[in-house]
C-alpha positions in Angstrom: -27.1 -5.5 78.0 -29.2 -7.7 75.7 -28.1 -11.0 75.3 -28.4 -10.7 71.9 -24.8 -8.8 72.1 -23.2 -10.6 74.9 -20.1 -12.9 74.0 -16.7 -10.9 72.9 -14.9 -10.3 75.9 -11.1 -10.7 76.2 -11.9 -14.3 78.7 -13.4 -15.9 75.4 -10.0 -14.7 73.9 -8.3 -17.0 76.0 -10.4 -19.8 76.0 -10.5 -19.8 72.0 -6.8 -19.5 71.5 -6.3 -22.2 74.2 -8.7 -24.6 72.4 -7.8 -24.0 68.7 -4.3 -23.7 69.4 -3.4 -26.7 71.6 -0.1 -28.2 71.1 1.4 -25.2 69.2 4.1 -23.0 71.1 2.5 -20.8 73.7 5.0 -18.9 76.0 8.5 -19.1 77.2 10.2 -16.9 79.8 13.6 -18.9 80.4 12.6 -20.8 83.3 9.0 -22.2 81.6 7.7 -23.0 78.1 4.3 -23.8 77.8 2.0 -25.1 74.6 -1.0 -23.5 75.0 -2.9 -27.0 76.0 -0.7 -26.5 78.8 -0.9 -22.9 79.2 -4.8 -23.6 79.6 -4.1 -26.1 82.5 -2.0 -23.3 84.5 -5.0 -21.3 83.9 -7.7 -23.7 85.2 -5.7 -24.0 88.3 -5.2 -20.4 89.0 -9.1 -19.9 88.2 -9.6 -22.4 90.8 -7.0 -21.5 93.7 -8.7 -17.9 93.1 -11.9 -19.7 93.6 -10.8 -21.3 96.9 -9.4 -18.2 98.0 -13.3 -16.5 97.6 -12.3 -14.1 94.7 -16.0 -14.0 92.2 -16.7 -12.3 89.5 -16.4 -8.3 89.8 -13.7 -8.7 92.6 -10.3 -7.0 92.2 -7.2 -8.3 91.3 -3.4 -6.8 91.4 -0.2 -8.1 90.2 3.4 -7.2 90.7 5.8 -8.9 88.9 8.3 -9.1 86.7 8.0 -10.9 83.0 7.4 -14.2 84.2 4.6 -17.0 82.6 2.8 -17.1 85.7 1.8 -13.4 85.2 0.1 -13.8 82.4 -1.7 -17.4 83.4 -3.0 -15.2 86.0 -3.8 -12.5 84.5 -5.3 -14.7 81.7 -7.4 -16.6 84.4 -8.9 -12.8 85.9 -10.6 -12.3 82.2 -11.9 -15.9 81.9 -13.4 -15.6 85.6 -14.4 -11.9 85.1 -12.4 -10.5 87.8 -10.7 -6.9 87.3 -7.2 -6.6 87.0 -5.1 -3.4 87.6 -1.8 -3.8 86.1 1.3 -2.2 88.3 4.5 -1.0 86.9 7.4 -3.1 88.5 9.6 0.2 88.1 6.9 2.4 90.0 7.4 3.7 93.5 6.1 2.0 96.6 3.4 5.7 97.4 2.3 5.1 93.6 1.8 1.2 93.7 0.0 1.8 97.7 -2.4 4.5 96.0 -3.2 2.5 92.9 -4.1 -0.5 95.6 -6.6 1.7 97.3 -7.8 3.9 94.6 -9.0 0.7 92.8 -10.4 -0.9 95.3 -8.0 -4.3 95.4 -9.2 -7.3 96.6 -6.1 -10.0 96.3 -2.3 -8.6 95.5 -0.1 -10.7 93.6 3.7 -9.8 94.4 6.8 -12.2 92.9 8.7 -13.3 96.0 12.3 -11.8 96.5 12.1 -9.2 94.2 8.8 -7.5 95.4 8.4 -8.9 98.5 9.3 -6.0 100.8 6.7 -4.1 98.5 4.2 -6.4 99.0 3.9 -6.4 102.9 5.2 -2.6 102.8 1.5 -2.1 100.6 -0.4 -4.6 103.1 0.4 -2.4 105.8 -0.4 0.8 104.5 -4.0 -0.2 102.4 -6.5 -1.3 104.8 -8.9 -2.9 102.4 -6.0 -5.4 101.0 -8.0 -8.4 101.8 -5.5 -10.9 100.2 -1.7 -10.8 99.7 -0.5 -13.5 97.4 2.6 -14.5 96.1 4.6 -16.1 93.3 7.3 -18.3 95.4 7.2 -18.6 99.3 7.3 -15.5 101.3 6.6 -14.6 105.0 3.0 -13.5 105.4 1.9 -14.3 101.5 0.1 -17.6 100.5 2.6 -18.9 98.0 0.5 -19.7 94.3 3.3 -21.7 92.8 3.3 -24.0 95.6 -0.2 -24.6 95.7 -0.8 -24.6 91.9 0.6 -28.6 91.3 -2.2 -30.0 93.4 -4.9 -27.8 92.6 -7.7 -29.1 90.1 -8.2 -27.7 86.9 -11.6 -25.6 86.8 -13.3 -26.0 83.4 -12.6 -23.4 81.1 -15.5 -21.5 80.7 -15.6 -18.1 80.1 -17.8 -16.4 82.9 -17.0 -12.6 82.0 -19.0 -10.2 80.3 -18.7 -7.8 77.2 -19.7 -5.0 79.6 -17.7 -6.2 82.2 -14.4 -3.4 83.3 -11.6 -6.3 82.7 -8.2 -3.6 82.7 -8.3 -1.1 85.4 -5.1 0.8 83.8 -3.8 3.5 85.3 -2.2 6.5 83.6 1.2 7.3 84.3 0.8 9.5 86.4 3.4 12.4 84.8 0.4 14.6 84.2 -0.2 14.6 87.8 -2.5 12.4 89.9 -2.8 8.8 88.4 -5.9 7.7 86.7 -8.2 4.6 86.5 -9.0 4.0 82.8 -11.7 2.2 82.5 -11.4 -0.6 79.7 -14.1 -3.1 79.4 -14.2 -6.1 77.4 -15.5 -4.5 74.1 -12.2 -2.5 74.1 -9.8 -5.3 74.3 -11.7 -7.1 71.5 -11.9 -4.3 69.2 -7.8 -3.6 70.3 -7.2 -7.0 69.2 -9.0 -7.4 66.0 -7.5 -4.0 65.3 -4.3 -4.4 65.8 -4.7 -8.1 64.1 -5.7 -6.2 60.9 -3.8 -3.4 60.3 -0.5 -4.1 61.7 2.0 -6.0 59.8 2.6 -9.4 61.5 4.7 -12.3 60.1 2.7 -15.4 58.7 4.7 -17.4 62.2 4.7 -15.0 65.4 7.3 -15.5 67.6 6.5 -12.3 69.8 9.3 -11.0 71.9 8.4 -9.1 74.9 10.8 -7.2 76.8 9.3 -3.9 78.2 6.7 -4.9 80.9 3.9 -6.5 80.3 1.9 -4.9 82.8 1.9 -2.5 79.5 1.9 -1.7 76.2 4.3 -5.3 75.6 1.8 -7.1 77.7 -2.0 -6.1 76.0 -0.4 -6.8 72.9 -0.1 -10.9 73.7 -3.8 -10.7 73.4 -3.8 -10.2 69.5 -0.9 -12.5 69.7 -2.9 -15.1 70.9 -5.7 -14.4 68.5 -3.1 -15.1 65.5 -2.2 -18.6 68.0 1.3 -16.3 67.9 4.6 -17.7 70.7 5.1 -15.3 72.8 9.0 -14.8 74.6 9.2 -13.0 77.7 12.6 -11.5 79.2 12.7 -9.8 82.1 14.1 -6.0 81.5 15.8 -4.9 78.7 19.8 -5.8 78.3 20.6 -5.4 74.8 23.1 -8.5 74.7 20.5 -11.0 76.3 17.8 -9.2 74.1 20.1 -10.1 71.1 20.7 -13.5 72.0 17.1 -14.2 72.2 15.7 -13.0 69.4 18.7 -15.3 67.6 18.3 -18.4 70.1 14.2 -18.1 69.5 14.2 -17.0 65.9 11.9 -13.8 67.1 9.7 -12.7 64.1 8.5 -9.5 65.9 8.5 -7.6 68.7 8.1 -3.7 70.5 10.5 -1.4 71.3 10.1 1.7 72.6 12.8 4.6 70.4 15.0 4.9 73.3 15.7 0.7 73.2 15.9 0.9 69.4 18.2 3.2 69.5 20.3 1.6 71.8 20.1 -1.2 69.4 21.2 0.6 66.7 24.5 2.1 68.5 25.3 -1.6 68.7 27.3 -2.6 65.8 29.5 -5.4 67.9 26.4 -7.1 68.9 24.4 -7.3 65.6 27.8 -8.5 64.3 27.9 -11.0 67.1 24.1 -12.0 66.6 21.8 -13.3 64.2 18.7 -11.0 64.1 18.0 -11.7 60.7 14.5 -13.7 61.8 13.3 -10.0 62.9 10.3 -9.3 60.2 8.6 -6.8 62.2 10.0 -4.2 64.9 6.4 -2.3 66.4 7.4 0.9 67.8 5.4 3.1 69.9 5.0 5.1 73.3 7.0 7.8 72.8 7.8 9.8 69.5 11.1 8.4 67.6 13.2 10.4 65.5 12.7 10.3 61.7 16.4 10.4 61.0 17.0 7.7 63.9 14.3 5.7 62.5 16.0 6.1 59.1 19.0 4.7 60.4 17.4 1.5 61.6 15.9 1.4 58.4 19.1 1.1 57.0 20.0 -1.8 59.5 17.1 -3.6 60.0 15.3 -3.4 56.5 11.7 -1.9 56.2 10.4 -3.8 59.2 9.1 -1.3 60.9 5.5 -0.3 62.5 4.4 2.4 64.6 1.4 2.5 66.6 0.1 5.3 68.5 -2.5 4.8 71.3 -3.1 5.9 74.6 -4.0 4.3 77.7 -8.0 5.7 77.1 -7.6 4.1 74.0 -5.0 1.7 73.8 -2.3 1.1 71.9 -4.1 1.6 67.6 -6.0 5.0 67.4 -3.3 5.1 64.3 -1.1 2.6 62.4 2.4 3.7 60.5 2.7 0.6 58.2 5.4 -0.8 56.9 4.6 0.4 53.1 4.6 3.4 54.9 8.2 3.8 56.1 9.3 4.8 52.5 12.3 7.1 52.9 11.6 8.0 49.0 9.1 10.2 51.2 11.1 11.2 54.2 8.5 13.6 55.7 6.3 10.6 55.9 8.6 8.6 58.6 7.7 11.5 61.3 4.0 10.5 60.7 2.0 8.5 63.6 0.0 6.6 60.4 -3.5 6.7 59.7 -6.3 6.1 61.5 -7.9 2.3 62.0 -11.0 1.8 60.8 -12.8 1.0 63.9 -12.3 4.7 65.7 -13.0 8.4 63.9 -10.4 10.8 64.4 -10.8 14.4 64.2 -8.5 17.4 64.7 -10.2 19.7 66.9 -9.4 23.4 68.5 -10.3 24.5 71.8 -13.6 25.7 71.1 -14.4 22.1 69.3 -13.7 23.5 65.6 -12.5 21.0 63.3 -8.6 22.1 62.3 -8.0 22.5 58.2 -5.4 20.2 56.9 -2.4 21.2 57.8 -2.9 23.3 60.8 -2.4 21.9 64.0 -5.4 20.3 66.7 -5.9 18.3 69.3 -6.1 14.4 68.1 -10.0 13.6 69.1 -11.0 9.7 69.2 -14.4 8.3 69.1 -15.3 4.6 68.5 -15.4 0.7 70.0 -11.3 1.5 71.2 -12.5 4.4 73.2 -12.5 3.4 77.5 -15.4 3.8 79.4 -14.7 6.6 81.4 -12.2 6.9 84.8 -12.6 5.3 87.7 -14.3 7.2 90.5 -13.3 10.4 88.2 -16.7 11.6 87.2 -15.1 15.2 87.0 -12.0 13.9 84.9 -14.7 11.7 82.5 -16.8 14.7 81.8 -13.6 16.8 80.8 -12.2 13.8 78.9 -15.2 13.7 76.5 -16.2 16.9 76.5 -18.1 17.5 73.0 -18.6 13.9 72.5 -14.8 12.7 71.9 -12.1 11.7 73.6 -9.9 14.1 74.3 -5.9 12.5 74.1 -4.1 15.7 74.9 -2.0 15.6 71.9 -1.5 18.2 69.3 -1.4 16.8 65.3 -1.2 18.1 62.2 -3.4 16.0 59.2 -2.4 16.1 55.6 -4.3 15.9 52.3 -3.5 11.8 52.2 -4.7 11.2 55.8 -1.8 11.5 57.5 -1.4 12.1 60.7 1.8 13.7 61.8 2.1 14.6 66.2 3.4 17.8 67.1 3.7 17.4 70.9 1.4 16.9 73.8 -0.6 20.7 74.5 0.5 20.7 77.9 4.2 20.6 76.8 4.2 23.6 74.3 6.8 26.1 75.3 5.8 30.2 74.7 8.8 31.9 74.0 8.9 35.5 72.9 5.5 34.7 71.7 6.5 31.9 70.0 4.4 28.5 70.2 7.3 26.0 70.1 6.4 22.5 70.8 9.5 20.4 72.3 9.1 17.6 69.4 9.9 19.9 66.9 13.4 21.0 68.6 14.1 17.3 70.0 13.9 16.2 66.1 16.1 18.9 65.1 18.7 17.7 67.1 18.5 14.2 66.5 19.0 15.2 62.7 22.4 16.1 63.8 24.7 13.0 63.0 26.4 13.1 66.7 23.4 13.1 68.4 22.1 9.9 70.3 18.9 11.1 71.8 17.7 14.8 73.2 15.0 15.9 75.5 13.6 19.6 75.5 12.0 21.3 78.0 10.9 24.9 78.7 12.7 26.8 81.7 11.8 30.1 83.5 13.4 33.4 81.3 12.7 37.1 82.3 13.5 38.0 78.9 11.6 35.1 76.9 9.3 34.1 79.4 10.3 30.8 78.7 13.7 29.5 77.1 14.1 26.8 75.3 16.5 24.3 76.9 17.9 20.9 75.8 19.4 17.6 77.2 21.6 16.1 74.6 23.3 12.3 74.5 26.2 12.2 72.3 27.1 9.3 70.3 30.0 7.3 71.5 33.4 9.1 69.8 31.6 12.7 69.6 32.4 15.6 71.1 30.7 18.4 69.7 29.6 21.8 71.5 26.8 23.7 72.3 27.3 26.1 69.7 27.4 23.9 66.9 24.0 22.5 68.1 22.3 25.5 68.5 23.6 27.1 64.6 22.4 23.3 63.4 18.4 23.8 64.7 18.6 27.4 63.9 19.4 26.6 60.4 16.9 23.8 60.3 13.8 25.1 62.1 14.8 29.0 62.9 16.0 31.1 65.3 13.4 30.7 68.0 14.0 26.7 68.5 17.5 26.9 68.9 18.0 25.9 72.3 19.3 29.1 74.6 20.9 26.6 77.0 22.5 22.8 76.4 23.1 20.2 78.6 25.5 17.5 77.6 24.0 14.3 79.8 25.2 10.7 79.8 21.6 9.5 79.9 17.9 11.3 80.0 15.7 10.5 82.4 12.9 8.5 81.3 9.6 7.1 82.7 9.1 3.9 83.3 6.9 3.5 80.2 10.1 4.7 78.2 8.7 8.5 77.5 10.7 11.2 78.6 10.6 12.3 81.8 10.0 16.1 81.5 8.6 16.4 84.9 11.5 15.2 86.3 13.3 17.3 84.1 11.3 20.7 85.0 11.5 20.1 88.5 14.5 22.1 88.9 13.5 25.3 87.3 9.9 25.9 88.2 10.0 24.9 91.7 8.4 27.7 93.8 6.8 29.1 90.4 3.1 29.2 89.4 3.3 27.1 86.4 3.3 23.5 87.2 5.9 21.0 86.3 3.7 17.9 85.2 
């Protein structure tokens, strides 16, 4: 690249916020709290214990962990050094953590001692090219970090990566069958964070609260957070008491949810009674879609607080921004809306034969611009698919109206033919959840020798209700017609989720399609 263009990369992120920022509040995660001056030594000692280990730039670095400081100092010290990092759910199964490990090519694994240390030697074993198992806390057969970490010498904090440079080696889920490298360099994070430093809503103090992983969506947001020289509080899993008492003990300004934790929040009256979550100012939603009259509800609790992001791992976490101006339930239809697009991707609607979609019709959502990844790993088959006709492809199925609007029917691969009916799962799930005793409702399409496919639903009652199927199936027939109303309803004490908080509708189809030709991804 010419040098011209170099500089940009998420390392210089770091470096900056460490160095403009000093003494302000950094991180926390119960057990540490760190000012960033201090957050930048941590850093400068990991950079050089990954030094002495023989990581260099372009090697490959893995952690597993739960929300801890450390996490992040190393992750933090892989951008300034130029090493990529592949990020591993801690909630992921031992075959997909041991094929991620080889896939990518890992040089040094990071596991936190006790709770991931059977995973860590159980991955060692398996993946031959492991070259380095790590740990945070003493272990058998890891060299413990923490230990070595007092009486290791700060490096200098110089930013050694490059704009080019892959720095995230994500990888997708894994629900739409085999698991993905997404390729994001430098440029990406950069233009994530000065997007999402734009256009979402922040409070003029951050105190970020992070309690989904931060090997994900909560995680790649501390960037921008750290931009804005923003506190960030991390808890390890989500328990709605603890996550209440935080956000009242830290005076959290913002923080992201995924629907499924906000609704469990809002199905809490005893514990916003018992807490003070009045220092809330912004609640970023995302991930998965969220019902418009559930998101009307917290509305009602938690003021007009509320923004919605929707991203992907190919282009993470801003293709489109639901503001807070935007959550105006004097226009209702608007709160099932995804936003508009930022500025610094194009968005198109497109059909399969690349023809734009007219407003209002339904198309795949189509991203171009600086957010887009550079391709997947090893996947020159999967790239070329991806961007076919010069765009990213996200797999998801929109609507656009005359305002700029976007508004996410469902993904294409979910889309249920019934009778000849295109019905796409979203559509039925927010008919339910319009339904005042309904907590939350997956849909899925089953086998049906008369339909083809029938439409069938998994439905969480709100505590107290006891309503039947029939009532629920005359309430979406009224409100979307005959051909959503689920033929089948199961009442369920939970739905199965991913661990990224979606819905788990492979899990879900499993059941009914095994030994059939269509797939259940």
């Amino acid at each position: 690249m010419n040098q011209l263009y170099s500089g940009g990369t998420a390392g210089s992120l770091i470096v900056s916020a460490i160095a403009r920022f000093g003494d302000s509040p950094a991180l926390a995660d119960g057990h540490v709290r760190w000012s960033y001056r201090e957050f930048g030594d941590v850093v400068a000692r990991f950079i050089s214990l990954f030094r002495a280990i023989g990581l260099n730039k372009g090697d490959a670095v893995s952690v597993l962990s739960g929300n801890r400081a450390e996490s992040w100092a190393a992750i933090s010290a892989c951008m300034v050094m130029g090493l990529r990092y592949t990020p591993l759910h801690p909630m992921a199964a031992e075959d997909d953590h041991a094929f991620i490990i080889e896939d990518a090519e890992i040089d040094a694994l990071i596991v936190e001692a006790g709770k991931f240390s059977a995973r860590g030697l159980a991955i060692r074993a398996r993946v031959a090219g492991l070259k380095h198992l790590l740990s945070f806390g003493a272990m058998d057969g890891a060299r413990d970090l923490l230990a070595e970490l007092p009486d290791a010498v700060p490096a200098p904090l110089v930013d050694d990566s490059a704009v080019g440079d892959i720095a995230w080696l994500a990888y997708t889920g894994g629900t739409t069958g085999r698991s993905k490298g997404v390729m994001l360099p430098h440029r990406v994070l950069l233009a994530m964070s000065l997007a999402i430093v734009a256009d979402w809503d922040w409070p003029l103090e951050i105190r970020y609260l992070a309690a989904t992983p931060i090997s994900h969506a909560a995680g790649i947001t501390l960037f921008p957070v750290m931009l804005r020289g923003g506190f960030s509080r991390l808890v390890q899993g989500f328990d709605a008491e603890n996550y209440c008492r935080v956000v009242e003990d830290e005076n959290i300004t913002a923080t992201f949810l995924v629907p499924t934790l906000i609704y469990a929040l809002i199905d809490a009256p005893a514990l916003r009674a018992k807490y003070d979550l009045s220092s809330l100012q912004t609640i970023v939603y995302g991930a998965a879609p969220m019902s418009p009259d559930r998101l009307r509800e917290g509305m009602q609790i938690f003021g007009r607080v509320f923004v919605q992001l929707y991203g992907q791992t190919e282009a993470p976490q801003i293709i489109t921004t639901l503001r807070k101006i935007d959550h105006d339930v004097s226009r209702p239809e608007r709160l099932g809306s995804c936003g508009r697009a930022n500025p610094m991707v194009e968005v198109k609607l497109f059909d399969a034969d690349m023809r734009e979609a007219e407003a209002g019709q339904p198309g795949e959502i189509c991203v171009r611009g600086s957010l887009v990844m550079d391709g997947y790993w090893k996947r020159p088959d999967a790239t070329e698919d991806a961007f076919r006709g010069g765009w990213l492809h996200t797999g998801d199925v929109a609507v656009q109206d005359a305002e700029g609007y976007f508004y996410i029917v469902d993904r294409t691969k979910d889309m249920i033919i019934s009778g000849g009916f295109n019905i796409y799962p979203r559509e039925v799930e927010d008919a339910l959840m319009a339904h005042p005793a309904v907590a939350s409702a997956a849909v899925i399409g089953i086998p049906d020798d008369k339909w083809g496919e029938a439409v069938k639903a998994f439905v969480v009652l709100k505590p107290g209700a006891n309503n039947g199927a029939a009532e629920l199936q005359a309430h979406v027939k009224e409100r979307r017609g005959a051909p959503w109303a689920p033929k089948t309803i199961d009442f369920v004490e939970a739905i199965a989720v991913t661990g990224l908080g979606k819905i788990d509708r492979k899990a879900l189809r499993a059941p009914y399609w095994e030994g059939r030709t269509r797939g259940v991804a």
